[in-house]
DRENFI-22242 format. One line per 8 residues: number of its first residue (from 0); their letters; for each residue x, y, z of C-alpha. Coordinates in steps of 0.001 Angstrom, whole numbers, plus 524288, in hexadecimal, padded with zeros to 5 digits. Layout:
BEGIN
NUM = A = X:Y:Z; ...
# end
This chain:
BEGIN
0 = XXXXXXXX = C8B57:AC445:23EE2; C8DEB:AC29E:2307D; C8909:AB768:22792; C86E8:AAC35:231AF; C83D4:AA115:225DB; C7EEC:AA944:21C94; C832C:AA5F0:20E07; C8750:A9611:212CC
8 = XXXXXXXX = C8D5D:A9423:207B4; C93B7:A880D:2050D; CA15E:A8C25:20A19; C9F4F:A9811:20F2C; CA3DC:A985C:21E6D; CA32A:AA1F1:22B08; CAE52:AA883:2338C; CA5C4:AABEE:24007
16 = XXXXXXXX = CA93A:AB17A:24E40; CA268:AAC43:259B0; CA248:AB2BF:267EC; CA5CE:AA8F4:2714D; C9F1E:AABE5:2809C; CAC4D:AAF0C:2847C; CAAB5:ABA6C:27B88; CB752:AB671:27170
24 = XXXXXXXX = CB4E9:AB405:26448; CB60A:AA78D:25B80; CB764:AA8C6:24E42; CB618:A9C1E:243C5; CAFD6:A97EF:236BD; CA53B:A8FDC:233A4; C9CF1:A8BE1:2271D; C9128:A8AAA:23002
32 = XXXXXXXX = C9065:A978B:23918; C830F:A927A:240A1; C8837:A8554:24337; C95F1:A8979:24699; C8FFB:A9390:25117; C85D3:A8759:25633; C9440:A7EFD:25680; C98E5:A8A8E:2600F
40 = XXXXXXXX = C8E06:A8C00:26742; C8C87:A8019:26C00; C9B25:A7BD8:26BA8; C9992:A7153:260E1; CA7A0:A74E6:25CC5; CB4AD:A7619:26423; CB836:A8163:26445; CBBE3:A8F01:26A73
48 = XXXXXXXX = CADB3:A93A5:26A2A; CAA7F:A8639:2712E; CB595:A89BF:27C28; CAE5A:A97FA:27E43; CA207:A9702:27B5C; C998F:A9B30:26E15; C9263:AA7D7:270E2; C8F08:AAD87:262F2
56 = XXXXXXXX = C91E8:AB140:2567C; C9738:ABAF4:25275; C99C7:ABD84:24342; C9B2F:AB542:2377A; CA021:AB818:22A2A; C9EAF:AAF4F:21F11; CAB0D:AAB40:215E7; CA97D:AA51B:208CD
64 = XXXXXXXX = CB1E5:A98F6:20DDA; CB5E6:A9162:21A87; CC2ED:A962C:2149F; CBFA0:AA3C8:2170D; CB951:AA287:22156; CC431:A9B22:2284F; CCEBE:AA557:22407; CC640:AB01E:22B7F
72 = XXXXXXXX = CC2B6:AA95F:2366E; CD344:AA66E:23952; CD419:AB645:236B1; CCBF2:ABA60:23F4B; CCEDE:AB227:249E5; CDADD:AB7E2:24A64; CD3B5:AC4C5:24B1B; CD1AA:ACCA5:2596A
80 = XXXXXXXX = CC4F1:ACCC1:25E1F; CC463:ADACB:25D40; CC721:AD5D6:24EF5; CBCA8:ACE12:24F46; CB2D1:AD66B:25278; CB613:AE084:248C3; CB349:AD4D2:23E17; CA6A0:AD2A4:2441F
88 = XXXXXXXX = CA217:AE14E:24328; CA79A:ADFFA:236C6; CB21E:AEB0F:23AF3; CBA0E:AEA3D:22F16; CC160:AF68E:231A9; CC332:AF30E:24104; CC87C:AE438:23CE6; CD3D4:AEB1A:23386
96 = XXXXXXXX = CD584:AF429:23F7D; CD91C:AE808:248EE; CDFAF:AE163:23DB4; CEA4D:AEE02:23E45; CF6BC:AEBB2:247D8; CF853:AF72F:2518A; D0498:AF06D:25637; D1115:AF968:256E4
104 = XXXXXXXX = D197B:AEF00:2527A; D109D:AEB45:24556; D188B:AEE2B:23A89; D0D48:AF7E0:235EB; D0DC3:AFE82:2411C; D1C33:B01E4:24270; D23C2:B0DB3:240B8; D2886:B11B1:232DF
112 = XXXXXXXX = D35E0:B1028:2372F; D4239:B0E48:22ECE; D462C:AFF48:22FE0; D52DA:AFC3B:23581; D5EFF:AFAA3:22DE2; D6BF3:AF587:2329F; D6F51:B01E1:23385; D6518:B08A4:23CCA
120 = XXXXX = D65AD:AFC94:2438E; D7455:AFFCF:2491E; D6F98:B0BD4:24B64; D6696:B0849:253FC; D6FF0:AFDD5:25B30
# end
């Protein structure tokens, strides 16, 4: 776990991910990490940790800003949980790894084919 309150600065916020007990993840952002995971734990706050259950915590990185912090937190939660987990290791190499498309029809992934002109296009008709 990384930082959990450490600096409180005045603006300074947290993106954290919590384990729910039915073993997903929840990540969100908080100015007050201890208070937010006492919120969860107890189910002070509506929310999808409420609806599962709080179980732990699992990492916490401070941003300068609730800006910042805010801007992660809607990255990541559009991250896999394999994802995920490679942040939490702090997997840097493994996160660029799952950030690559393997799909055949990615436009990085294609063949180096010439494009189609009108006139390989009768051709092929």
């Amino acid at each position: 776990m990384v930082g959990a309150e450490g600096s409180q600065g005045v603006d300074a916020a947290w993106l954290y991910i919590v384990e729910c007990l039915d073993d997903s993840y929840y990540t969100g952002v908080t100015t007050k990490v201890i208070q937010r995971m006492v919120q969860h734990e107890f189910s002070e706050i509506c929310s999808y940790v409420s609806k599962r259950g709080f179980k732990r915590l699992l990492f916490t990185i401070e941003f300068p800003s609730l800006e910042d912090a805010a801007r992660a937190e809607k990255q990541v939660k559009g991250w896999s949980r394999a994802k995920k987990e490679a942040l939490m290791r702090g997997d840097f190499d493994m996160i660029h790894e799952l950030s690559v498309c393997h799909n055949s029809t990615h436009h990085g992934n294609r063949s180096k084919e010439k494009p189609m002109t009108a006139e390989t296009a009768n051709k092929t008709v």
